[in-house]
Biotite code that builds the C-alpha atoms (Angstrom):
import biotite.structure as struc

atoms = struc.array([
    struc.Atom([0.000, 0.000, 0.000], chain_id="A", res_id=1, res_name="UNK", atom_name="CA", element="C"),
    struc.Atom([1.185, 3.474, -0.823], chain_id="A", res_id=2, res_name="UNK", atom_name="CA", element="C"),
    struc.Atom([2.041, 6.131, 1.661], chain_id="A", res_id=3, res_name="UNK", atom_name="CA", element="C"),
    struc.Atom([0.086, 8.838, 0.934], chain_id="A", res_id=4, res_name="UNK", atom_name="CA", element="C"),
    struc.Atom([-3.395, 6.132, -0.017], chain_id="A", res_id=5, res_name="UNK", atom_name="CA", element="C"),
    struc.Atom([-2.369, 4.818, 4.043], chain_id="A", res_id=6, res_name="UNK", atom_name="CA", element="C"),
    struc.Atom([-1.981, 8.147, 4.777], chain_id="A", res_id=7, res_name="UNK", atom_name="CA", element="C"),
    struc.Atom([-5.438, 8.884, 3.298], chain_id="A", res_id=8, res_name="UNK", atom_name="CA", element="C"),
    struc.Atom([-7.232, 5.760, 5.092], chain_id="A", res_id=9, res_name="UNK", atom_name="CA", element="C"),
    struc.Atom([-5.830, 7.581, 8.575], chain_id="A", res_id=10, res_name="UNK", atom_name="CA", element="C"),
    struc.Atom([-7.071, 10.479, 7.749], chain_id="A", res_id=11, res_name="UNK", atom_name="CA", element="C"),
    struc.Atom([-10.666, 9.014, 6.935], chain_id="A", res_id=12, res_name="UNK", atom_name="CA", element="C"),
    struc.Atom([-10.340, 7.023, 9.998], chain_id="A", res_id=13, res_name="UNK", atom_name="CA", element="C"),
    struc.Atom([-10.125, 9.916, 12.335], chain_id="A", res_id=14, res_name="UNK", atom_name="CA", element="C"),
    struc.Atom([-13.302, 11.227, 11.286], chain_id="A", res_id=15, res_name="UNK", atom_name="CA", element="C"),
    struc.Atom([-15.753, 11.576, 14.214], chain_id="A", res_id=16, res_name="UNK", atom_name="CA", element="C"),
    struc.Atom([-19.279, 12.784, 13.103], chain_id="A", res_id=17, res_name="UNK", atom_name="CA", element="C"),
    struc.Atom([-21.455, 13.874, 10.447], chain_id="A", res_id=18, res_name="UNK", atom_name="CA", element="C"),
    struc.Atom([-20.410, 17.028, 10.251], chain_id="A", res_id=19, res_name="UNK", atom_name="CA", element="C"),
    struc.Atom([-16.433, 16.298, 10.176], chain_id="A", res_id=20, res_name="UNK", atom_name="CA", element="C"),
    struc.Atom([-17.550, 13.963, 7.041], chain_id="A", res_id=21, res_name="UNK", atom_name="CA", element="C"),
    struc.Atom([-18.642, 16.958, 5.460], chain_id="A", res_id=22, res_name="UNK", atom_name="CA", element="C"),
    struc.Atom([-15.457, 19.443, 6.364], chain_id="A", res_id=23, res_name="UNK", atom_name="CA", element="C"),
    struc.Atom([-13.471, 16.725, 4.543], chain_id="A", res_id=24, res_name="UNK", atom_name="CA", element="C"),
    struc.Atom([-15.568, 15.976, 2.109], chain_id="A", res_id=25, res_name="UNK", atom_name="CA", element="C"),
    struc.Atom([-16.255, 19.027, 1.143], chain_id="A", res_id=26, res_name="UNK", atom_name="CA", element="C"),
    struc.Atom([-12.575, 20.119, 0.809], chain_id="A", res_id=27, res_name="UNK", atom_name="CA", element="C"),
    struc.Atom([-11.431, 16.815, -0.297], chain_id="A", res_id=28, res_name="UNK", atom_name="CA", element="C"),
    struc.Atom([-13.843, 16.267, -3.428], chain_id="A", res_id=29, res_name="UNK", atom_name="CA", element="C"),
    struc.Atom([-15.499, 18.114, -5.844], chain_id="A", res_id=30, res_name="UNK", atom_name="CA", element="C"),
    struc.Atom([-18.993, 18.956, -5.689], chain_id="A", res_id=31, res_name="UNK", atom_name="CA", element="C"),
    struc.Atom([-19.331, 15.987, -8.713], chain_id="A", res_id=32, res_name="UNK", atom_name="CA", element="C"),
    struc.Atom([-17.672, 13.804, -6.721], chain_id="A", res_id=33, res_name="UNK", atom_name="CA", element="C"),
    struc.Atom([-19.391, 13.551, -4.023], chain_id="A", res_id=34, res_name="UNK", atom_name="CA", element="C"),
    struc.Atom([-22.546, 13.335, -5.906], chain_id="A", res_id=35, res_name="UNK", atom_name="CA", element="C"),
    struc.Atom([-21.203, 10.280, -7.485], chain_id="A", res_id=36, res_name="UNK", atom_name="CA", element="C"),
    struc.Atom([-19.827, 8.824, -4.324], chain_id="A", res_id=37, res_name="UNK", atom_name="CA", element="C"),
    struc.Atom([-23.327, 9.090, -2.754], chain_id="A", res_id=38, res_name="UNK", atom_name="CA", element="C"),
    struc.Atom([-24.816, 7.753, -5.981], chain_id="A", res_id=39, res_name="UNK", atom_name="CA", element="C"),
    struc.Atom([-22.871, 4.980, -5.607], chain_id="A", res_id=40, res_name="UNK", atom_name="CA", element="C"),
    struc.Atom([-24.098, 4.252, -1.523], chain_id="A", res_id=41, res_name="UNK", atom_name="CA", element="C"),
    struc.Atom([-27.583, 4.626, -2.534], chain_id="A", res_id=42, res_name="UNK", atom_name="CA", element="C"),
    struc.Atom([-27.534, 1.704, -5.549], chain_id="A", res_id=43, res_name="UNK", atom_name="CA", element="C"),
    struc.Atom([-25.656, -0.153, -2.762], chain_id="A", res_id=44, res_name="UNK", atom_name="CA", element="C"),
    struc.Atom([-28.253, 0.278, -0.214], chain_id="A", res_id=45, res_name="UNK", atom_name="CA", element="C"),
    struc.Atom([-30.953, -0.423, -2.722], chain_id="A", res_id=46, res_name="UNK", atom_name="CA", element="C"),
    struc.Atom([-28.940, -3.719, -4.397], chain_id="A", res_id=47, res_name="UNK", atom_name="CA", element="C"),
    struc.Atom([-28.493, -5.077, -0.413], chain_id="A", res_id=48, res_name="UNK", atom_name="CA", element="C"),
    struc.Atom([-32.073, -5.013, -0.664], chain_id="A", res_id=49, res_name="UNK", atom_name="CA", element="C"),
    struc.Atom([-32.695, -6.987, -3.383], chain_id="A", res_id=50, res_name="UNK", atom_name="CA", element="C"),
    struc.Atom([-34.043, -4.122, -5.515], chain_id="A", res_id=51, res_name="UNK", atom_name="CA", element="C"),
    struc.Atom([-33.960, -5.485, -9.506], chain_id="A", res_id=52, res_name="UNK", atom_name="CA", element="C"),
    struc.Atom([-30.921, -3.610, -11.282], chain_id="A", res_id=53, res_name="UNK", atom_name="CA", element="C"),
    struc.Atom([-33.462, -2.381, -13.844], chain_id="A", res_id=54, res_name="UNK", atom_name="CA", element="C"),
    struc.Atom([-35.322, -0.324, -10.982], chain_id="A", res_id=55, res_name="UNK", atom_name="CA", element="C"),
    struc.Atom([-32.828, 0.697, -9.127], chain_id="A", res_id=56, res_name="UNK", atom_name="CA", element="C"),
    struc.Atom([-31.977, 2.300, -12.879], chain_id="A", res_id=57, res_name="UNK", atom_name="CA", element="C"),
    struc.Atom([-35.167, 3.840, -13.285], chain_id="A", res_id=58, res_name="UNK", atom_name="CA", element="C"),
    struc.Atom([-35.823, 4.933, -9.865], chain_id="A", res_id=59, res_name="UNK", atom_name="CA", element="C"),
    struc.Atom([-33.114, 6.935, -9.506], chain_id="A", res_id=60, res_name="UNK", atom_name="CA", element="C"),
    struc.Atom([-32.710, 8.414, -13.360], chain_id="A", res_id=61, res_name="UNK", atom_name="CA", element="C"),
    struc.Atom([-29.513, 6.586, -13.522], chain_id="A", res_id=62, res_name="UNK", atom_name="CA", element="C"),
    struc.Atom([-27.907, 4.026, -16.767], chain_id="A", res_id=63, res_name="UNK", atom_name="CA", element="C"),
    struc.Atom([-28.001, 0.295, -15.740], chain_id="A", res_id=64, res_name="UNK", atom_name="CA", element="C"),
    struc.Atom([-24.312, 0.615, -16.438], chain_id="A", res_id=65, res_name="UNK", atom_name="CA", element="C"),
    struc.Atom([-23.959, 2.983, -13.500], chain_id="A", res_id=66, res_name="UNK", atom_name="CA", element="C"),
    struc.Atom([-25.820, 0.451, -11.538], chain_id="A", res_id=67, res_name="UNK", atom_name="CA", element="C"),
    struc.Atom([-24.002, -2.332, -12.892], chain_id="A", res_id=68, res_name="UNK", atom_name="CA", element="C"),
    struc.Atom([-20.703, -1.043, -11.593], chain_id="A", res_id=69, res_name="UNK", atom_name="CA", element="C"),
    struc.Atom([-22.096, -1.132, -8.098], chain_id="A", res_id=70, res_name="UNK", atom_name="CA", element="C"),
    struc.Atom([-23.848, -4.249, -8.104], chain_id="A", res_id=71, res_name="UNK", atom_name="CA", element="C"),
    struc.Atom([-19.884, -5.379, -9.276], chain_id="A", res_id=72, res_name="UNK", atom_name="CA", element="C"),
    struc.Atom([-18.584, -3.592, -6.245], chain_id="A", res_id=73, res_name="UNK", atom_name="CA", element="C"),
    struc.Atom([-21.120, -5.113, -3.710], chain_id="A", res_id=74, res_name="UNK", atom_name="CA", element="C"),
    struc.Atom([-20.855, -8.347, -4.948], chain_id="A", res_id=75, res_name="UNK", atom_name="CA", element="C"),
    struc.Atom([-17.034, -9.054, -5.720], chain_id="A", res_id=76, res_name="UNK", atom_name="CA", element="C"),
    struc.Atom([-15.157, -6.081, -3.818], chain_id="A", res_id=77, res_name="UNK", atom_name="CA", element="C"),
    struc.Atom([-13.401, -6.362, -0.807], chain_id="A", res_id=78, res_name="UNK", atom_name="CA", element="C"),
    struc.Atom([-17.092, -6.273, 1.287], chain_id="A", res_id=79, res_name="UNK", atom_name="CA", element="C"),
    struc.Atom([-16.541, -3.015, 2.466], chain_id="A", res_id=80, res_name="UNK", atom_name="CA", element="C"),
    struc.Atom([-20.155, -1.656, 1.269], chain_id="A", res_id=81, res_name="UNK", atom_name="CA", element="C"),
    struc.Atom([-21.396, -4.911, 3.471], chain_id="A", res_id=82, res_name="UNK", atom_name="CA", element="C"),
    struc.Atom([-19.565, -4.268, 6.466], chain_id="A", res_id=83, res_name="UNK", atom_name="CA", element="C"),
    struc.Atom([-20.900, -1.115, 6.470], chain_id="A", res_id=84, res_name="UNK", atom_name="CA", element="C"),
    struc.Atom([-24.060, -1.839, 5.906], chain_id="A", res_id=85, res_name="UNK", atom_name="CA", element="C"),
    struc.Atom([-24.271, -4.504, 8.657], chain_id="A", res_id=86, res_name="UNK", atom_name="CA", element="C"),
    struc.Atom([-22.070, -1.631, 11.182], chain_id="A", res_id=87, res_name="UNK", atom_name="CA", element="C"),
    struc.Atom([-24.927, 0.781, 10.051], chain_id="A", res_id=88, res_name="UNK", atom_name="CA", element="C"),
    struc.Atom([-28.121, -1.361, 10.277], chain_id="A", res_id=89, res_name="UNK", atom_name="CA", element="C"),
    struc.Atom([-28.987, -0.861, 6.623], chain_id="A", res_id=90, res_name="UNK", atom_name="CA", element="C"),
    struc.Atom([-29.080, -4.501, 5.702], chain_id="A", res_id=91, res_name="UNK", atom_name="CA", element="C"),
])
């Protein structure tokens, strides 16, 4: 693992509340990016449960590519999105 990516996962780790999430957010990433990022949690949120690809698609006004590349994530990344889910009692 790179330095400054480690150094990055520290400095997400020492986040404490809502509202420090959105200081570094909002510094951090672009107005765009963040929109995507929280894209992405919502088709997560919606895949976990068990929402058909092809709604999720429509429901939000997204492409089922878009939604593709998060069901991809949920299903064969490291589980992050499922920890979280489980830590946050969204699944």
């Amino acid at each position: 693992m790179k330095k400054s990516y480690k150094d990055l996962c520290v400095l997400v780790a020492s986040v404490k509340n809502e509202a420090e999430a959105d200081l570094l957010l909002s510094d951090l990433l672009t107005p765009q990016e963040r929109a995507v990022l929280a894209e992405r949690w919502q088709i997560v949120q919606e895949l976990a449960k068990g929402t058909p690809q092809r709604e999720i698609a429509e429901k939000m006004g997204v492409s089922i590519a878009t939604v593709t590349r998060g069901s991809l994530a949920f299903q064969y990344g490291k589980k992050g999105f499922l920890y979280f889910l489980k830590k946050l009692k969204k699944l």
